[in-house]
Residue, then its C-alpha position, 0 to 999 in steps of 0.5 A: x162953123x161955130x154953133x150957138x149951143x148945145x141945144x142947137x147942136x143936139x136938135x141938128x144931131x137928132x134931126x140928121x139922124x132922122x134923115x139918115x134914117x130915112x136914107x137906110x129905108x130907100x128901094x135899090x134903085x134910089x140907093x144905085x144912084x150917084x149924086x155926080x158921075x163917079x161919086x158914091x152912090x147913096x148906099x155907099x154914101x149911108x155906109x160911110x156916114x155910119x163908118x164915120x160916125x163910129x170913128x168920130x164917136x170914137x175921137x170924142x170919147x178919146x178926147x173926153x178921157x184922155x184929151x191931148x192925144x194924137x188921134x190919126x186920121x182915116x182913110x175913107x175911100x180906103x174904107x168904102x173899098x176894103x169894107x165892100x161899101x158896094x155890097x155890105x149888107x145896108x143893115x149892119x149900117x142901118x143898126x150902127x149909125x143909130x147907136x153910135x149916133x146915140x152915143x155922140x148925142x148922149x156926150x154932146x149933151x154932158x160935154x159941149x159946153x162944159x168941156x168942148x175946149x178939151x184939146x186933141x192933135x188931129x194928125x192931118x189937122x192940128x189942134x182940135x178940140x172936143x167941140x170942134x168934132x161934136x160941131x163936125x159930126x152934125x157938119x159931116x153928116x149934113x153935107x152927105x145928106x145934101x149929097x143924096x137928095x142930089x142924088x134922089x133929084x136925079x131921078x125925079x125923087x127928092 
């Protein structure tokens, strides 16, 4: 999953946070529901994506200042659980993932080509490097909106 450019990066950034956006804007029925049975329902879905955002965020800028570190993974349905995904208010997310998103897209522009080989140790994944995470935000982030239009199709919205 190797993306061309910087240009092409921040485009997908910016267009996934478009519709991210969208997402925090739904009705409560189309947020309850689930792409699969027993998967995340769309609010839990938008949660996540704005907890993450804030954790790949914080790798980038760790990688950035002090690259090389030994970075530890999360534990995501340790989060959706422990955080109250099911009935967080969707607002804090919705004021979160902009910002953070903001963030990524700010550094994406002043890193991805100049310093996207700058290394860290993922503690699950091995060797990574700066551009690897850039690249996986915008992957991340399009693979969970892929799982809440098939949710939305589920009820006839898509």
């Amino acid at each position: 999953m190797r993306v061309v450019s910087a240009m092409n990066l921040v485009e997908g950034l910016e267009r996934t946070r478009l519709e991210t956006l969208q997402g925090f804007d739904l009705a409560d029925p189309e947020l309850a529901l689930r792409y699969a049975p027993g998967k995340w329902t769309v609010r839990e879905i938008l949660h996540h994506l704005s907890d993450a955002e804030t954790v790949l965020f914080d790798r980038i800028r760790r990688v950035i200042s002090e690259p090389r570190q030994v970075i530890w993974a999360f534990d995501q349905a340790a989060w959706a659980t422990k955080l109250g995904y099911s009935d967080r208010p969707l607002e804090l997310s919705a004021e979160l993932f902009p910002a953070t998103r903001n963030g990524v897209i700010y550094y994406a522009q002043l890193h991805y080509a100049s310093s996207g080989d700058l290394e860290f140790v993922h503690s699950e994944t091995g060797v990574r490097t700066l551009r690897d995470e850039l690249e996986k935000v915008a992957h991340h982030n399009r693979h969970h909106l892929d799982q809440i239009r098939a949710a939305l199709a589920t009820s006839g919205r898509s």
